[in-house]
KESEDO-505409 format. One record per residue: residue number from 1; residue in one letter; z, x, y of N, C-alpha, C, O, CB in turn. Coordinates in nm, 3 decimals, always signed. Glycine has a CB too. Layout:
REM residues N
 num residu    n.up  n.east n.north   ca.up ca.east ca.north    c.up  c.east c.north    o.up  o.east o.north   cb.up cb.east cb.north
 NUM      A       Z       X       Y       Z       X        Y       Z       X       Y       Z       X       Y       Z       X        Y
...
END
This chain:
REM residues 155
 num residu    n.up  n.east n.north   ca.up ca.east ca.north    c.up  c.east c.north    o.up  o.east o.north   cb.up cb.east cb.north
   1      X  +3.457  -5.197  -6.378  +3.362  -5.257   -6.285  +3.230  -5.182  -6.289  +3.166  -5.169  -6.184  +3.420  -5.258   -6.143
   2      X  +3.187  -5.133  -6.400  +3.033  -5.064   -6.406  +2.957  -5.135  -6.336  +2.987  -5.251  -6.307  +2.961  -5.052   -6.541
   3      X  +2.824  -5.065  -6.289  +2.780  -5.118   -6.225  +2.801  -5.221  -6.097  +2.706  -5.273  -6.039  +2.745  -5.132   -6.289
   4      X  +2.926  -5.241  -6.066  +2.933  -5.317   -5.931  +2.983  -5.222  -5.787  +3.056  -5.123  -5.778  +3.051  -5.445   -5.959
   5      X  +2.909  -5.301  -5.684  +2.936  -5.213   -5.566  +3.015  -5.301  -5.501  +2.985  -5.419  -5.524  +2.814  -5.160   -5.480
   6      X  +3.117  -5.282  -5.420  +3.199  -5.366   -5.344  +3.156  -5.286  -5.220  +3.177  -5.171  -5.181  +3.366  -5.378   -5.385
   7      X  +3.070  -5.419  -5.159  +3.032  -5.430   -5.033  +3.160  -5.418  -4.884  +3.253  -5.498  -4.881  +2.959  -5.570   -5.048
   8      X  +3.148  -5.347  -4.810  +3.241  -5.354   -4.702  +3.120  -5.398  -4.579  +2.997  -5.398  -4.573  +3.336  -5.193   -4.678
   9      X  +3.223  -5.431  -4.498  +3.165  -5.459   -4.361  +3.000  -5.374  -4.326  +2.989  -5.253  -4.307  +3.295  -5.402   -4.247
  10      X  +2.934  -5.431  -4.325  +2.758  -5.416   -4.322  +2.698  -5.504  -4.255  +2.741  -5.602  -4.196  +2.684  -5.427   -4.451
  11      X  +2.576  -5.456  -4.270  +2.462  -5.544   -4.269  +2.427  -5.616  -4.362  +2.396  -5.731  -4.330  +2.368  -5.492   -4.249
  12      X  +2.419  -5.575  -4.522  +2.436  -5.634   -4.640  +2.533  -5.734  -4.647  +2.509  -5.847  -4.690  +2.459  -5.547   -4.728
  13      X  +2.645  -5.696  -4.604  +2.792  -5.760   -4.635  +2.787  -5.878  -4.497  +2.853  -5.979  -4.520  +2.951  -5.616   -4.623
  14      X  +2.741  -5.876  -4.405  +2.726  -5.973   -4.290  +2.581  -6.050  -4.324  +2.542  -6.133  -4.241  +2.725  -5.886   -4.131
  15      X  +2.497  -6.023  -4.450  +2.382  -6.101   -4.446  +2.439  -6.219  -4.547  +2.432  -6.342  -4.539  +2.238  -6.016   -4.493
  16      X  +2.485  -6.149  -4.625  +2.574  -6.249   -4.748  +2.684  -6.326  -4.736  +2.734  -6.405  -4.815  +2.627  -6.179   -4.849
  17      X  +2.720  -6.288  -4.610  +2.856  -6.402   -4.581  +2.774  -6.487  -4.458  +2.808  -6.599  -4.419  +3.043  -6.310   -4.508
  18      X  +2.667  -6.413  -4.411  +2.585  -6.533   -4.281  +2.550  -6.640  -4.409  +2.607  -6.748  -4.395  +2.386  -6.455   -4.165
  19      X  +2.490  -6.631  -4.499  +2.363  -6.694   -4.570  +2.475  -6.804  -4.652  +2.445  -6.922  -4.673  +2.245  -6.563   -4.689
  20      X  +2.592  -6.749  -4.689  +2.636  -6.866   -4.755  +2.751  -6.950  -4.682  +2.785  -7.064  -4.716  +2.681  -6.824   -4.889
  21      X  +2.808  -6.873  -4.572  +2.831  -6.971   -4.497  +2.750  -7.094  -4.393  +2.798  -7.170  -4.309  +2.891  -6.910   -4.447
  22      X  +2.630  -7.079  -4.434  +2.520  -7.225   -4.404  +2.524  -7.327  -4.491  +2.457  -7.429  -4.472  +2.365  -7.198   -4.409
  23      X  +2.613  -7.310  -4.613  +2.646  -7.389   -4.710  +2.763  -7.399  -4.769  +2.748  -7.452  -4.879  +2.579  -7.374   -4.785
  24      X  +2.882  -7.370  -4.744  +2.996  -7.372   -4.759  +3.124  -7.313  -4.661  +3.116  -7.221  -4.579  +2.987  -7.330   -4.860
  25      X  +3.208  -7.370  -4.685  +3.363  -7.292   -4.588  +3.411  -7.189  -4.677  +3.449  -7.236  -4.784  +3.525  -7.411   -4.556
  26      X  +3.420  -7.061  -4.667  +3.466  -6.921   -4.707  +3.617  -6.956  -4.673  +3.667  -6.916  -4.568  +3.391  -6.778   -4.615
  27      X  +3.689  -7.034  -4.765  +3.840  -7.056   -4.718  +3.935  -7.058  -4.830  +3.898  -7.112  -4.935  +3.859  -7.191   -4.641
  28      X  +4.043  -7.011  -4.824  +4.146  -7.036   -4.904  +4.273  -7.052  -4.863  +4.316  -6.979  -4.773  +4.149  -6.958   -4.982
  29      X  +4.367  -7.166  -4.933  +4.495  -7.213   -4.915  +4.562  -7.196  -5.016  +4.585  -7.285  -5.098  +4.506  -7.331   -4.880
  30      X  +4.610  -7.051  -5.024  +4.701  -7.037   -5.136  +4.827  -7.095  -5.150  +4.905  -7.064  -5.061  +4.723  -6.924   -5.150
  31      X  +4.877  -7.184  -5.250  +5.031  -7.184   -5.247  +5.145  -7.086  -5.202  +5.170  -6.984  -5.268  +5.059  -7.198   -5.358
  32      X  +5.232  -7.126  -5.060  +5.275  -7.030   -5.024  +5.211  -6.890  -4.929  +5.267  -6.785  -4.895  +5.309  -7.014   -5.126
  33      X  +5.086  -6.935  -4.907  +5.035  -6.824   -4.880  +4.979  -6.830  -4.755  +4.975  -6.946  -4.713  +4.955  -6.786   -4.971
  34      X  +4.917  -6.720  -4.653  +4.850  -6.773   -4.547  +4.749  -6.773  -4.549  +4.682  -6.675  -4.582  +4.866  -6.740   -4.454
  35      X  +4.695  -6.901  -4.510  +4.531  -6.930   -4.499  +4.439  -6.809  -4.468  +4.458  -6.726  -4.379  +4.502  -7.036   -4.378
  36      X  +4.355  -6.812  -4.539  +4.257  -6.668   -4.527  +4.139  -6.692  -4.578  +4.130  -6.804  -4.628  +4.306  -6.536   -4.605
  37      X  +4.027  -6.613  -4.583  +3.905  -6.624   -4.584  +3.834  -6.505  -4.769  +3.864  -6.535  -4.884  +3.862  -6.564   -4.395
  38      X  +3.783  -6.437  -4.744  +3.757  -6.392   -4.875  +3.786  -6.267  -4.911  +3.753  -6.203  -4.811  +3.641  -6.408   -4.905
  39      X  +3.821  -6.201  -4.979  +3.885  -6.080   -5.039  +3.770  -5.944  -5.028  +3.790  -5.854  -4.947  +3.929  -6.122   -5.211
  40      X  +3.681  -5.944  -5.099  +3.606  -5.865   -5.110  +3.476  -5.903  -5.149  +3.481  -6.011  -5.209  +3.655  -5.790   -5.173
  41      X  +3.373  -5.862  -5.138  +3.229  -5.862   -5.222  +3.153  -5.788  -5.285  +3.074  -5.706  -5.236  +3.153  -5.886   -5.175
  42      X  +3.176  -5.820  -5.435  +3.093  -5.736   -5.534  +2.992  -5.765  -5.507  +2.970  -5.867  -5.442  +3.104  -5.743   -5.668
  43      X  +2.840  -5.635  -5.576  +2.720  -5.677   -5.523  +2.667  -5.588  -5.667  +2.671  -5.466  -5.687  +2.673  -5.631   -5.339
  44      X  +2.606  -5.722  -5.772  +2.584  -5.656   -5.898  +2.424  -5.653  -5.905  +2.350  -5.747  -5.877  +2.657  -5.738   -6.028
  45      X  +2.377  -5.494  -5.957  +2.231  -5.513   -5.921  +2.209  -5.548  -6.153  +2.281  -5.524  -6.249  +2.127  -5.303   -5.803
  46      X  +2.077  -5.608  -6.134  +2.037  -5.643   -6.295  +2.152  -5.669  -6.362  +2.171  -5.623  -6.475  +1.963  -5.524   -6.380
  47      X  +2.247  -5.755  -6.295  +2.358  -5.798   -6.381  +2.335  -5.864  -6.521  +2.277  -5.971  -6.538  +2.431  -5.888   -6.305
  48      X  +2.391  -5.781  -6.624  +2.398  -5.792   -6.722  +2.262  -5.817  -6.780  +2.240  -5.910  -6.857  +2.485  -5.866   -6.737
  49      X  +2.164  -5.720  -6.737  +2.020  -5.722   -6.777  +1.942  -5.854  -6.696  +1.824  -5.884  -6.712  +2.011  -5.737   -6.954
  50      X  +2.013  -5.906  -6.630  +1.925  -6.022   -6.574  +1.808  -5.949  -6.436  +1.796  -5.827  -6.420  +2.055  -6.159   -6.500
  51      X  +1.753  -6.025  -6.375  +1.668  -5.996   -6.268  +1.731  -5.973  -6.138  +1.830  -6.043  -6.121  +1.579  -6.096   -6.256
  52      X  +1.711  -5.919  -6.073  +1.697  -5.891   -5.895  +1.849  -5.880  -5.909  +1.893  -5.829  -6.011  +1.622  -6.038   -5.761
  53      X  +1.948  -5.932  -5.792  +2.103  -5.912   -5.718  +2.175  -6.031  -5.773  +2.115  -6.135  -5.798  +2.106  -5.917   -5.531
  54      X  +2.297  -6.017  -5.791  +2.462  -6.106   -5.795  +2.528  -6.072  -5.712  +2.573  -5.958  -5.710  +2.562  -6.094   -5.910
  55      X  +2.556  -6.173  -5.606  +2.664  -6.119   -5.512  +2.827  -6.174  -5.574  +2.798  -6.284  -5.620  +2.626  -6.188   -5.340
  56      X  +2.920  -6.162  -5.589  +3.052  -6.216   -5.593  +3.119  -6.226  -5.516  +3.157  -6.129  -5.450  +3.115  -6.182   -5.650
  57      X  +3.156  -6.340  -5.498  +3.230  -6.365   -5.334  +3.395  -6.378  -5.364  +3.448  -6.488  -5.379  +3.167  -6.543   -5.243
  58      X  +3.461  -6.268  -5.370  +3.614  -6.265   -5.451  +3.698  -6.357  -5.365  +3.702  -6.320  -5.247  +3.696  -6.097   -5.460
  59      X  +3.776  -6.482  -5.397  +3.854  -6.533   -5.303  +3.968  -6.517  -5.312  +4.043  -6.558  -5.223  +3.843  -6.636   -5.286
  60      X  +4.029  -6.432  -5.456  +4.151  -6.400   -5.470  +4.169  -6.244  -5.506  +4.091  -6.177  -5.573  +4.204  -6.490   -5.567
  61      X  +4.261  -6.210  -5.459  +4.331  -6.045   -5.490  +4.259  -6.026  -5.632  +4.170  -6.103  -5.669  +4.544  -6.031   -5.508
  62      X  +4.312  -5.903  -5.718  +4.237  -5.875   -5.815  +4.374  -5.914  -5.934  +4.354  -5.935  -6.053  +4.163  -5.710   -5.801
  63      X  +4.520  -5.917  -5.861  +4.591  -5.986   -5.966  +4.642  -6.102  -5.938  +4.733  -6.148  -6.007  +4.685  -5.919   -6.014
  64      X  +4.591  -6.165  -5.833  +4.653  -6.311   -5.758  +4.699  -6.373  -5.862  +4.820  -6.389  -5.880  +4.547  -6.417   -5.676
  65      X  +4.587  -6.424  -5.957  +4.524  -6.475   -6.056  +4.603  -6.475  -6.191  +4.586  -6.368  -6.250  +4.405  -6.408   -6.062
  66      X  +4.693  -6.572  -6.266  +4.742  -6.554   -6.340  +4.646  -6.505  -6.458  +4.533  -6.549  -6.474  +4.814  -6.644   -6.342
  67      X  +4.707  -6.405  -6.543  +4.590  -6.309   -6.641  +4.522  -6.201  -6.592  +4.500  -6.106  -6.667  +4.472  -6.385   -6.687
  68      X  +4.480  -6.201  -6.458  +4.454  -6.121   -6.379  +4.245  -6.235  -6.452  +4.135  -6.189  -6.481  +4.534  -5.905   -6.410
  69      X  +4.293  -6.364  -6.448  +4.161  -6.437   -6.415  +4.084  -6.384  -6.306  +4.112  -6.274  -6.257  +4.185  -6.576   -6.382
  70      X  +3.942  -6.491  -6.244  +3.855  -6.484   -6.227  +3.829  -6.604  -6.135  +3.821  -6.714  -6.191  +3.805  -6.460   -6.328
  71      X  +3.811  -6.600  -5.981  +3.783  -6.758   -5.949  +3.693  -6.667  -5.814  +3.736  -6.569  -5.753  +3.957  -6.902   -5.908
  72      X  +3.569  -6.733  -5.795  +3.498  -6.640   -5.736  +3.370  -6.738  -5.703  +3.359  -6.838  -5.774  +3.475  -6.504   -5.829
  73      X  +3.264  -6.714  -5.593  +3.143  -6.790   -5.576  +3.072  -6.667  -5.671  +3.129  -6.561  -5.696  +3.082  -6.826   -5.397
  74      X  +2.990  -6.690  -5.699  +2.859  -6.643   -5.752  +2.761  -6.638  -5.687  +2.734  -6.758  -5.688  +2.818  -6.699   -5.841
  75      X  +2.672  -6.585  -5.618  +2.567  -6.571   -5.532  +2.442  -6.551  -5.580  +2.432  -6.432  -5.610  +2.589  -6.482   -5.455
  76      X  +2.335  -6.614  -5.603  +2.256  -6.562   -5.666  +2.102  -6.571  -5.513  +2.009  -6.648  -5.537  +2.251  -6.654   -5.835
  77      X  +2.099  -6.506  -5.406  +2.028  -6.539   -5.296  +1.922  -6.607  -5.336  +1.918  -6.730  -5.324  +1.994  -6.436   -5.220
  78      X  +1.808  -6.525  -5.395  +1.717  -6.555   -5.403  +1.624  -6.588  -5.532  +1.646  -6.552  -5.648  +1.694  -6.491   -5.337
  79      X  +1.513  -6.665  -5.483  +1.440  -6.743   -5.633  +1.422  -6.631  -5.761  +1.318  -6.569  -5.739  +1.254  -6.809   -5.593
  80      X  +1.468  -6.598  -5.850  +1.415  -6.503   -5.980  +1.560  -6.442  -5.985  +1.588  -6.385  -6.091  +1.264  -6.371   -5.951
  81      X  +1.673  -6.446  -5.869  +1.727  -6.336   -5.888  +1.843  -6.431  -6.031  +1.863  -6.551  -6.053  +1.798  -6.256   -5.716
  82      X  +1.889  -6.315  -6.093  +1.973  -6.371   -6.248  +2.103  -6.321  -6.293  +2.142  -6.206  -6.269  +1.890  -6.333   -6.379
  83      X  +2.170  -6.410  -6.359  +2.286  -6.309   -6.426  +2.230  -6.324  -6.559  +2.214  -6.444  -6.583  +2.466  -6.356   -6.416
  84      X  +2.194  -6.251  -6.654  +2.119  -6.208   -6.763  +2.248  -6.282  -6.907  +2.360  -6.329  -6.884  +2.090  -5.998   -6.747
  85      X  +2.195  -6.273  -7.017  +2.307  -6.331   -7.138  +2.422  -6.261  -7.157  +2.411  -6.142  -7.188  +2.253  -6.334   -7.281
  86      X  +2.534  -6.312  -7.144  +2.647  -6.211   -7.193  +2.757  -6.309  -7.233  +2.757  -6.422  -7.186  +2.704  -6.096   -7.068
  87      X  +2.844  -6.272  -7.311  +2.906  -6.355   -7.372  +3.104  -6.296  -7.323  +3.132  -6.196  -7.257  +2.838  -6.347   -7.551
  88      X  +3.206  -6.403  -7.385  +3.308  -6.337   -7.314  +3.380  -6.317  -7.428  +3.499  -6.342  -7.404  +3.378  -6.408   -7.196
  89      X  +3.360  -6.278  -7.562  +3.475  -6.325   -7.676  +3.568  -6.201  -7.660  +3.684  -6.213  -7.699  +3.411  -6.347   -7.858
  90      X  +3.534  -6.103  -7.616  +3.596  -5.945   -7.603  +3.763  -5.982  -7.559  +3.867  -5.940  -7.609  +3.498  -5.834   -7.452
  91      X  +3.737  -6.086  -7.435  +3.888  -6.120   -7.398  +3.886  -6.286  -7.442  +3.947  -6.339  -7.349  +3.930  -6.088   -7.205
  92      X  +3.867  -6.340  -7.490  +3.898  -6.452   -7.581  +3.908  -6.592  -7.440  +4.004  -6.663  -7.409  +4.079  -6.410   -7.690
  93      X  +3.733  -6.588  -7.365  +3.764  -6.625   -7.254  +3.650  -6.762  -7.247  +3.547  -6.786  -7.311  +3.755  -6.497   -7.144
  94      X  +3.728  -6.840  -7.133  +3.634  -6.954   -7.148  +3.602  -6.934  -6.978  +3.684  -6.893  -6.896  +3.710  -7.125   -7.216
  95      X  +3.464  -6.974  -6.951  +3.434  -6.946   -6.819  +3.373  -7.119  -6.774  +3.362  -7.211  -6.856  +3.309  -6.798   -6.807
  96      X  +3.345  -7.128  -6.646  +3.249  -7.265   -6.567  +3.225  -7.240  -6.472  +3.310  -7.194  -6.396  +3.296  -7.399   -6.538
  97      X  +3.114  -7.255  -6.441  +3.045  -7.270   -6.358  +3.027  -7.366  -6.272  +2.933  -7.428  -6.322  +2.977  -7.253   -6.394
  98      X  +3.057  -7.422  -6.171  +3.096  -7.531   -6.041  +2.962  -7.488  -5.968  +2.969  -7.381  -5.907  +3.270  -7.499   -5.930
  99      X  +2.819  -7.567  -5.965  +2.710  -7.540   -5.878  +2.817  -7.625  -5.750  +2.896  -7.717  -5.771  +2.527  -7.613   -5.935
 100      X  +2.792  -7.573  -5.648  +2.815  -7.625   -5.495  +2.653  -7.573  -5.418  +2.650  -7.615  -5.302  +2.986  -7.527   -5.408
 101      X  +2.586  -7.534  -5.436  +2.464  -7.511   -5.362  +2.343  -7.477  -5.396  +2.332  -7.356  -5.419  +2.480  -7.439   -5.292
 102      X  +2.229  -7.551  -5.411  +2.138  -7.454   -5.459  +2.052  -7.539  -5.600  +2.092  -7.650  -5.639  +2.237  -7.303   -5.503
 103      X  +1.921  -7.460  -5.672  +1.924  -7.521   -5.764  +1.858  -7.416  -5.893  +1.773  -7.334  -5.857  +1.859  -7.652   -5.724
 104      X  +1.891  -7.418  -6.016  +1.872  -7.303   -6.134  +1.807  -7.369  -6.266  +1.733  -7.465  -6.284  +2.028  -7.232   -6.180
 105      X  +1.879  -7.261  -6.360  +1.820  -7.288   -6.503  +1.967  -7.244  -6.549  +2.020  -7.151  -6.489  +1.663  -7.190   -6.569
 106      X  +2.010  -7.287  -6.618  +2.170  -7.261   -6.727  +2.096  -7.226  -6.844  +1.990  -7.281  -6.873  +2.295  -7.422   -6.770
 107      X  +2.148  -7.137  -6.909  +2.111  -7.113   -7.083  +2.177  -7.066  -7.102  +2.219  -6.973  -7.033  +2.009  -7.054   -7.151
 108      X  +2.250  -7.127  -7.264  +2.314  -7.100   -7.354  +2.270  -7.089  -7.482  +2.163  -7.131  -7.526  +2.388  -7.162   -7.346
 109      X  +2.369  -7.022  -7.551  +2.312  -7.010   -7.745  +2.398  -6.962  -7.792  +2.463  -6.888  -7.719  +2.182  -6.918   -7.809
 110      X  +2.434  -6.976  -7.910  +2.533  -6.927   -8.005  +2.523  -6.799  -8.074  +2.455  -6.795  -8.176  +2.543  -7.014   -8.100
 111      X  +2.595  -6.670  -8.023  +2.525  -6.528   -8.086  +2.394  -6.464  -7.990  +2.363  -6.495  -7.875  +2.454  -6.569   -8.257
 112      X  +2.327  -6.356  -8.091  +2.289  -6.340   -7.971  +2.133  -6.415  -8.056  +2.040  -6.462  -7.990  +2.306  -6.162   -7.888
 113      X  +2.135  -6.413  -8.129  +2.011  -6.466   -8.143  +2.027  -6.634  -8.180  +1.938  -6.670  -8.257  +1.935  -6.378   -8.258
 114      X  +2.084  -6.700  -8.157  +2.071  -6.863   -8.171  +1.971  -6.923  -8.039  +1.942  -6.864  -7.935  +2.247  -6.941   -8.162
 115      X  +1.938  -7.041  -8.075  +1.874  -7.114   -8.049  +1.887  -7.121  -7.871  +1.998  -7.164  -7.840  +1.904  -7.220   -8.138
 116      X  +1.806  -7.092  -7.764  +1.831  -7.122   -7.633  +1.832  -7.220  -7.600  +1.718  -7.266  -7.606  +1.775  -7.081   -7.563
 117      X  +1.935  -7.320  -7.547  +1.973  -7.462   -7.491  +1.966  -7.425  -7.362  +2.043  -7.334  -7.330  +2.118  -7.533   -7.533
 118      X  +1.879  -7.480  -7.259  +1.843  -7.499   -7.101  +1.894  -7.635  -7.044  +1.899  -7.751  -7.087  +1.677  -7.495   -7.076
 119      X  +1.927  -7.575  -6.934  +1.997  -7.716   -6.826  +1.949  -7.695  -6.725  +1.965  -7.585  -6.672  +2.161  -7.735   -6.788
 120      X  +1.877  -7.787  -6.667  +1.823  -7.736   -6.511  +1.926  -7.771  -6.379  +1.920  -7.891  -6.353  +1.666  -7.825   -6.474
 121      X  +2.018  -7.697  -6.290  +2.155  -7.699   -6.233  +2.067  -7.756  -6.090  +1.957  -7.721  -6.046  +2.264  -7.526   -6.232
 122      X  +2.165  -7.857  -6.040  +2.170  -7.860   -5.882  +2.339  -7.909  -5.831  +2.433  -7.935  -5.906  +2.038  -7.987   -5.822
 123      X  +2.337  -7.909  -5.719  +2.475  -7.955   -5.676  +2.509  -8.033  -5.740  +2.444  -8.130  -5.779  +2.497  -7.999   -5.563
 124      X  +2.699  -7.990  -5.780  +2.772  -8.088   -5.863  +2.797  -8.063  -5.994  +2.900  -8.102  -6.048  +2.714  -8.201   -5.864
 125      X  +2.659  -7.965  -6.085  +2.679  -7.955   -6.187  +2.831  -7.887  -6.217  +2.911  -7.857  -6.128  +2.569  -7.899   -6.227
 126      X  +2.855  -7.867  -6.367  +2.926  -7.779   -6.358  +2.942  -7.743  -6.519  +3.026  -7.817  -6.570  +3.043  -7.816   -6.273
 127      X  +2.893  -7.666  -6.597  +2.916  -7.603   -6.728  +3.002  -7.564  -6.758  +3.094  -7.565  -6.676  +2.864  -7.526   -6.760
 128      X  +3.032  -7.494  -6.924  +3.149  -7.433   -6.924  +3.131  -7.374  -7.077  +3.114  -7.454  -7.169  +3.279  -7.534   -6.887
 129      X  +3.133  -7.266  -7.095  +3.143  -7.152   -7.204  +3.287  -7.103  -7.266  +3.385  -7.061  -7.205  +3.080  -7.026   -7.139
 130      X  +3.265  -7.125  -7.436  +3.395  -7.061   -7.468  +3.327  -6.941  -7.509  +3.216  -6.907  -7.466  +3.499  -7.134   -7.581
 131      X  +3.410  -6.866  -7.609  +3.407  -6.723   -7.615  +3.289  -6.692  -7.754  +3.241  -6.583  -7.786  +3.585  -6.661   -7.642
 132      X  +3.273  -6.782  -7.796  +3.165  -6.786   -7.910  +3.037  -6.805  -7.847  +2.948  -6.814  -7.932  +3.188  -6.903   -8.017
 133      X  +2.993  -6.814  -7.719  +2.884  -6.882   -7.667  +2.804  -6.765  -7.554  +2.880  -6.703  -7.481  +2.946  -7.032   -7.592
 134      X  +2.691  -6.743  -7.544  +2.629  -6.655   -7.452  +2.601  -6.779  -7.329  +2.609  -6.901  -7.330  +2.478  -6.567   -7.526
 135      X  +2.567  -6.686  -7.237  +2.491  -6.749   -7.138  +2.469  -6.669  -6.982  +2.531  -6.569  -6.944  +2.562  -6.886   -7.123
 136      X  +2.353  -6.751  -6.897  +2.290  -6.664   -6.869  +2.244  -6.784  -6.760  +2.263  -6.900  -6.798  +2.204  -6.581   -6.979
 137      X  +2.173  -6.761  -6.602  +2.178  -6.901   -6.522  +2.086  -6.819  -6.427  +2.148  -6.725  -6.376  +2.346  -6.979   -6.457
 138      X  +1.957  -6.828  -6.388  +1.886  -6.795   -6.261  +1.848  -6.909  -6.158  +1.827  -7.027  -6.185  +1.762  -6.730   -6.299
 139      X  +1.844  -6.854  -6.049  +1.782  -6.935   -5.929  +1.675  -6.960  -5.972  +1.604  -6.877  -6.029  +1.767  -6.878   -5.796
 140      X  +1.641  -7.099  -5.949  +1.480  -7.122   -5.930  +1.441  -7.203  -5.819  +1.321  -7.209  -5.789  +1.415  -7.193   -6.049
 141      X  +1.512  -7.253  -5.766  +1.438  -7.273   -5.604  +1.460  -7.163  -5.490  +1.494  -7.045  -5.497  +1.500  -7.413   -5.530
 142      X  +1.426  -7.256  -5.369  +1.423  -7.138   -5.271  +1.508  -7.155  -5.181  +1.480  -7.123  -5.065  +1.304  -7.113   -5.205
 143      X  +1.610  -7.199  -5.207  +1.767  -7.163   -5.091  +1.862  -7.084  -5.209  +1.841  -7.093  -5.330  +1.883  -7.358   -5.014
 144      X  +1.953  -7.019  -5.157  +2.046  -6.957   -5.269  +2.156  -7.074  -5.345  +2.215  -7.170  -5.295  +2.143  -6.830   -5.188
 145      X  +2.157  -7.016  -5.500  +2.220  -7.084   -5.599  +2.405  -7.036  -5.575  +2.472  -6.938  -5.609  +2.137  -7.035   -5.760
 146      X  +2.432  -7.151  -5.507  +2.592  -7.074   -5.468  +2.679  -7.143  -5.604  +2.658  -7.255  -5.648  +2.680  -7.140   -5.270
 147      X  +2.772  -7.054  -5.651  +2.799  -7.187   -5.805  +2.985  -7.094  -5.769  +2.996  -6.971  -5.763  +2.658  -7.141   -6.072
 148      X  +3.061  -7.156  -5.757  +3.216  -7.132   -5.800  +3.264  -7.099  -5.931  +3.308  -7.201  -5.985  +3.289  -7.242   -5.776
 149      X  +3.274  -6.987  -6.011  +3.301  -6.919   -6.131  +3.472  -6.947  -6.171  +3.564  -6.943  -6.088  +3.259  -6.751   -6.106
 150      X  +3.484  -6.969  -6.285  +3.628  -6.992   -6.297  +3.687  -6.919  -6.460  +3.676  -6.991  -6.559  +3.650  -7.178   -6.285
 151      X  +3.713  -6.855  -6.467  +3.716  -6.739   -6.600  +3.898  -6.760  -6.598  +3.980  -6.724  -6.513  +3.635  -6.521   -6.553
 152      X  +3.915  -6.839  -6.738  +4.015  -6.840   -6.796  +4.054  -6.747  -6.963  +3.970  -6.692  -7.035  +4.019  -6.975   -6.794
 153      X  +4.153  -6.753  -6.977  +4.147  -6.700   -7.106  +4.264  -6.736  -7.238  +4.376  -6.764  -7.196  +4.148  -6.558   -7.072
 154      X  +4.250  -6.737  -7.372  +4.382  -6.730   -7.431  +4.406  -6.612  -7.470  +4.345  -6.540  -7.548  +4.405  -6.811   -7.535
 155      X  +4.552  -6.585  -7.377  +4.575  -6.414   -7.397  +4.636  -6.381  -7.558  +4.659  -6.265  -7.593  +4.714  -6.349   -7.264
END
């Protein structure tokens, strides 16, 4: 977890669960499980070389998750802020992106130097990266880009 801070109970940690609960229910119904709210919050600064803050809004344990996957909001508060290019082939992983709030820029490319393909994101979108593919997604308006992350893999 380089670089990530897991936020506890704050001011930080109460600004980021005020701000996106104005746009979504912080809820989960696990199979079998009791209804509950969110696990923890990573708080990634220049994630992965991108601009300004990433918040991660964890909704499951860290091995809930068959694979020990990935299902998480993405927070990106404010206009400029970014998750920078990074790719997942290391664990042979396919990721998507579910926009639920907000509105961005998606970019992808093949390697690190191929060609940049742009998508401009608002509610509803939803992308999806295999392990050969970079990519990289900033806010560009001015409410926060809330997007549901879903990181699968073939183990």
């Amino acid at each position: 977890m380089s670089g990530t801070v897991i936020l506890s109970e704050g001011e930080e940690f109460n600004h980021v669960i005020h701000e996106v609960s104005k746009y979504i229910n912080l809820y989960v119904m696990a199979f079998e499980k009791d209804e509950r709210t969110i696990t923890r919050v990573d708080k990634r600064e220049n994630m992965y070389g991108g601009n300004g803050t990433v918040y991660m809004i964890q909704m499951f344990e860290q091995e809930e998750l068959a694979n020990n996957r990935l299902a998480a909001y993405m927070v990106l508060l404010n206009k400029g802020d970014e998750s920078g290019f990074h790719t997942h082939n290391l664990r042979n992983e396919q990721e998507l992106y579910v926009v639920v709030h907000g509105t961005g820029e998606y970019r992808e490319r093949t390697g690190t130097e191929g060609t940049i393909r742009k998508k401009t994101l608002q509610k509803g979108d939803i992308t999806a990266i295999n392990s050969i593919g970079y990519h990289s997604v900033e806010n560009t308006g001015d409410e926060p880009l809330i997007m549901f992350v879903i990181t699968t893999n073939n183990p």
